[in-house]
C-alpha positions as CSV (number, residue, x, y, z in Angstrom):
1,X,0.0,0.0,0.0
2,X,1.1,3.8,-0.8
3,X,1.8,5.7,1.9
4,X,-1.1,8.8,2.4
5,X,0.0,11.8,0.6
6,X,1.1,14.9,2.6
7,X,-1.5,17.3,3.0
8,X,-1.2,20.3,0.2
9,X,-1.0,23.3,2.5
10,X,-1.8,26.5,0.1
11,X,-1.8,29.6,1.0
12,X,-3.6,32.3,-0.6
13,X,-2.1,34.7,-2.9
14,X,-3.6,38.4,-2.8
15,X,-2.3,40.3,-6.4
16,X,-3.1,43.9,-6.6
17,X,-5.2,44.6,-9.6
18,X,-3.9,47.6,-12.5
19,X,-5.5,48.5,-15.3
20,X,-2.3,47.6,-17.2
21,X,-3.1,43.4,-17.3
22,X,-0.3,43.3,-19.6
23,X,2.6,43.9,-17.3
24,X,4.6,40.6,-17.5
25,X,6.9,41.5,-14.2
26,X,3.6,40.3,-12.5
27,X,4.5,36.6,-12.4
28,X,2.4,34.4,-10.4
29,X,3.5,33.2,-7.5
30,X,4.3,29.6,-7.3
31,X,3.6,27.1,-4.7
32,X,6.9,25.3,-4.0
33,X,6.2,23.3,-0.5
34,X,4.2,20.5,-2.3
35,X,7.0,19.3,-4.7
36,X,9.9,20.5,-2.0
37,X,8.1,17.8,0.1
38,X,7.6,15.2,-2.2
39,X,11.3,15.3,-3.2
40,X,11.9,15.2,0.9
41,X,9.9,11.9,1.6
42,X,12.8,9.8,0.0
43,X,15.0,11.0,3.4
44,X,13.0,10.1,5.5
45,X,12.7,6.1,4.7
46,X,12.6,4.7,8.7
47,X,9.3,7.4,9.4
48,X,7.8,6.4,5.6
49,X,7.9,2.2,6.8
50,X,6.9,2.6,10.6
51,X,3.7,4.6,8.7
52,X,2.7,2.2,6.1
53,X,3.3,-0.8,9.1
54,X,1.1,1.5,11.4
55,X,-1.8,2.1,8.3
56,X,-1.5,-2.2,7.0
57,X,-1.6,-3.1,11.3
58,X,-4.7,-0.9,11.2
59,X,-6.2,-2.1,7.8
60,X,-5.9,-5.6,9.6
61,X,-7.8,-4.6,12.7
62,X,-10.5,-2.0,10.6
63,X,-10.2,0.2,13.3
64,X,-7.4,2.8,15.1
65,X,-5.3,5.6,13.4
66,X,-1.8,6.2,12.3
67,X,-1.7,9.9,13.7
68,X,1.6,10.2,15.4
69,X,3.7,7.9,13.0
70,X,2.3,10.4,10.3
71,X,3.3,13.4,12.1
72,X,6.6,11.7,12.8
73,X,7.0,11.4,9.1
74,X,5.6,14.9,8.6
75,X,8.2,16.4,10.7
76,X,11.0,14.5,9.1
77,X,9.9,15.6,5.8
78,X,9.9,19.3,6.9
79,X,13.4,19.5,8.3
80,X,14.6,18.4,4.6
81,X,12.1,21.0,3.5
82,X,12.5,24.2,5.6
83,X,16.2,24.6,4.3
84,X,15.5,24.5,0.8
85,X,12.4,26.7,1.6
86,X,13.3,30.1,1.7
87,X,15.9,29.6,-1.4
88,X,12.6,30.0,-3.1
89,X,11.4,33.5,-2.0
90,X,11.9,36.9,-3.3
């Protein structure tokens, strides 16, 4: 079984509005957490297999949750993540 995708945290963009709509320095602004994290989840390997074992043990049973073996691999994920982070901003 995959493991559950990390969840897409996206934060809202507010753009002022011109009349000029052709101004091409107005670049969107780019999302970069959600690929920075999926390129992280591959160094955090030991946090990935004690969550799938956690979410197959709890497929067996039908019942309980895989919360904190998720966060563990959640937080493992965003200390590969928060360096590369900020290269990212303006």
């Amino acid at each position: 079984s995959s493991p559950l995708p990390l969840p897409t945290l996206r934060p809202s963009f507010a753009r002022c509005s011109d009349d000029d709509e052709d101004d091409e320095d107005d670049d969107e602004p780019v999302d970069v957490l959600p690929s920075l994290r999926e390129k992280c989840l591959s160094s955090c390997p030991s946090q990935a297999a004690a969550y799938n074992a956690c979410k197959e043990r709890v497929a067996e049973k039908g019942h309980g949750d895989c919360e904190a073996w998720y966060f563990d691999q959640l937080a493992c994920v965003d200390r590969c993540v928060v360096p590369q982070l900020f290269q990212h901003t303006k």
